[in-house]
Backbone as JSON, one array per atom type, in Angstrom:
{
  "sequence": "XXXXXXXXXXXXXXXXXXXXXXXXXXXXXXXXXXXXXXXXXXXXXXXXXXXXXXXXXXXXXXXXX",
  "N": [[-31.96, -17.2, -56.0], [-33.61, -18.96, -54.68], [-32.68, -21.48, -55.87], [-30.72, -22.34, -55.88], [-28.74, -20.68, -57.22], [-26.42, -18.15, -57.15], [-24.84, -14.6, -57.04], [-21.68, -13.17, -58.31], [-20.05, -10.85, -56.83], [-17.66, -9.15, -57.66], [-17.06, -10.49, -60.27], [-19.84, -10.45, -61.77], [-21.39, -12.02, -62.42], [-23.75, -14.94, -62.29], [-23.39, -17.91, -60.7], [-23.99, -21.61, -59.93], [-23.21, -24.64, -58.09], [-21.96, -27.68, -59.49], [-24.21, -30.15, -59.27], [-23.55, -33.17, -58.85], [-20.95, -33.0, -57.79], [-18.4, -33.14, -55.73], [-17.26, -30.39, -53.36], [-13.9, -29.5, -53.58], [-12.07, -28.35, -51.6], [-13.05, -26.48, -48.66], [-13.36, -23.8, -46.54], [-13.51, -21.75, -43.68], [-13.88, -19.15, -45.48], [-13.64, -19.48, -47.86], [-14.12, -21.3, -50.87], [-13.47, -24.13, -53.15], [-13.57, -25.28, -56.09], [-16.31, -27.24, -59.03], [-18.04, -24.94, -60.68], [-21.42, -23.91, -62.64], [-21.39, -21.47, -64.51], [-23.12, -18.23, -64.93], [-23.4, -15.75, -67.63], [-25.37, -12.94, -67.62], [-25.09, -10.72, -69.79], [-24.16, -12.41, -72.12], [-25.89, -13.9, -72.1], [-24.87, -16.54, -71.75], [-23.43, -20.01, -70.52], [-20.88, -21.33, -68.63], [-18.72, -23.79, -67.94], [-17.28, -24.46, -64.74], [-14.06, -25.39, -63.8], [-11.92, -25.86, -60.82], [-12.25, -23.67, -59.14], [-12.28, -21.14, -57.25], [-13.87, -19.92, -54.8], [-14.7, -16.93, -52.85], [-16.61, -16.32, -50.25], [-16.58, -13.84, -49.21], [-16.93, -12.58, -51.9], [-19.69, -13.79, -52.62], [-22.74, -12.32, -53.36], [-25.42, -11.22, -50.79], [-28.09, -12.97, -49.85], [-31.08, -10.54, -50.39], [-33.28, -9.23, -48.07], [-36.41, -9.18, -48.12], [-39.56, -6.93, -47.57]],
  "CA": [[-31.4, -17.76, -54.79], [-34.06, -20.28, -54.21], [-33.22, -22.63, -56.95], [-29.32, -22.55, -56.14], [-28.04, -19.42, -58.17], [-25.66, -17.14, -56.39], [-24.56, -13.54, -57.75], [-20.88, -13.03, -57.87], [-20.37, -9.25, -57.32], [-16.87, -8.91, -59.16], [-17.1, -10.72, -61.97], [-21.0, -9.8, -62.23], [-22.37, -12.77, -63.2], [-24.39, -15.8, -61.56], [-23.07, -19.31, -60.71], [-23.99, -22.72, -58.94], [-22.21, -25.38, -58.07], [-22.57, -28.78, -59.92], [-24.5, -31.1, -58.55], [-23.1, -34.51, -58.23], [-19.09, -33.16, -58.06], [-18.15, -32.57, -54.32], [-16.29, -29.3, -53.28], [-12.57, -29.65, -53.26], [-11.45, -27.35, -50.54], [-14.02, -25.43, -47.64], [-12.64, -23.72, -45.23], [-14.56, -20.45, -43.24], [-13.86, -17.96, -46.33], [-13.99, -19.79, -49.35], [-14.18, -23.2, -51.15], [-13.07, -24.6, -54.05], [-15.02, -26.94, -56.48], [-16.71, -26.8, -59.83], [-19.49, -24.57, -60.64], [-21.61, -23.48, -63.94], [-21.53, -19.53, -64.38], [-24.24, -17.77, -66.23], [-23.18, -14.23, -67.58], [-26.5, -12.48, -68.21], [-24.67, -9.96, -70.68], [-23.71, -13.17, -73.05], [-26.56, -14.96, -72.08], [-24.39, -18.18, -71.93], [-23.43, -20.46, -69.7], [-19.92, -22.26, -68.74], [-18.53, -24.81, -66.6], [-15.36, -23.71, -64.36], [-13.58, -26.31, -62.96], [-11.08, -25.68, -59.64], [-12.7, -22.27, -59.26], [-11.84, -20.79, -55.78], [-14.79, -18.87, -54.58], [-14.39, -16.27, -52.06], [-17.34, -15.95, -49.62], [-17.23, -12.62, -49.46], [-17.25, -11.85, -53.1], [-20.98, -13.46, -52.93], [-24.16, -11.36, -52.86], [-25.85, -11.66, -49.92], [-29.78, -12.52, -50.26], [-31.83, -9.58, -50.04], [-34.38, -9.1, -46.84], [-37.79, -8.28, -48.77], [-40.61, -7.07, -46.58]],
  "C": [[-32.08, -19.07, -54.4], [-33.79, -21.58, -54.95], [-31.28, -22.7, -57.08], [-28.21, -21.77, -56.53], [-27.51, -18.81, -57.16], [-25.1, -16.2, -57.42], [-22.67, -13.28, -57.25], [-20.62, -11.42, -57.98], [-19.1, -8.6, -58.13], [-16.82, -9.13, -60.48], [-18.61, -10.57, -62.14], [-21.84, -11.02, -63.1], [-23.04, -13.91, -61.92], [-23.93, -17.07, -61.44], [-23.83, -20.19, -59.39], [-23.04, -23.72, -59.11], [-23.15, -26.62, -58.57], [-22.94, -29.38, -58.89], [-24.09, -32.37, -57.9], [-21.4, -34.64, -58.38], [-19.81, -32.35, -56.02], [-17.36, -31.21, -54.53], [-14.47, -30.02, -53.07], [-11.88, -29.61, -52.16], [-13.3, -26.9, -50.09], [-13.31, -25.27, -46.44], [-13.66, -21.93, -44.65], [-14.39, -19.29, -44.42], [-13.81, -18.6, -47.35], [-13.64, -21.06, -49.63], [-13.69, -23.61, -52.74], [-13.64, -25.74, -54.69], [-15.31, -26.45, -58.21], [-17.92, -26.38, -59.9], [-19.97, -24.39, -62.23], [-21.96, -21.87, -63.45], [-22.22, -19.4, -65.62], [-23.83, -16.51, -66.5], [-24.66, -13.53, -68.49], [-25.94, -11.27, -69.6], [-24.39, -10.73, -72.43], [-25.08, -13.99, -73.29], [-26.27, -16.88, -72.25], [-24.09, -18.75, -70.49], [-21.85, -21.21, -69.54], [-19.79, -23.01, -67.51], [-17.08, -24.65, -66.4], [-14.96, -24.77, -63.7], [-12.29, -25.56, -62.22], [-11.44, -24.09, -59.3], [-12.73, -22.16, -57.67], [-12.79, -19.91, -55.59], [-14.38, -18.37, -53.34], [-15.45, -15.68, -50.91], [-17.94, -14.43, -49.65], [-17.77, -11.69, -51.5], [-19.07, -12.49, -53.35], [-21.79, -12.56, -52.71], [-25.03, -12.12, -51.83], [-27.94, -11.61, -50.1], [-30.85, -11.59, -50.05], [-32.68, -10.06, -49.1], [-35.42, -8.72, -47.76], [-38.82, -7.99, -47.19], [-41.67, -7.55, -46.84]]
}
């Protein structure tokens, strides 16, 4: 989380959003833009372009104590 990564909890893998591309779309539930997705199962990496993220489908950052 600190370094940008977000967990998507349907599709089960990890993405951020590129750096120097703006978002497309934001609106209070989800945004639109390109990100790179990591699937720890493949260990690879791709780049999604117009990818509609859904707020709620992120993971929310754990509380540690």
């Amino acid at each position: 989380y600190t370094r940008g990564w977000f967990y998507h909890k349907n599709l089960r893998i990890w993405f951020t959003r590129l750096k120097d591309m703006d978002l497309l779309v934001k609106t209070r539930t989800y945004e639109r833009g390109c990100y790179y997705f990591f699937d720890p199962n493949t260990w690879q990496m791709t780049r999604k372009d117009n990818f509609v993220l859904i707020y709620e489908m992120v993971e929310k950052r754990p509380i540690l104590p």
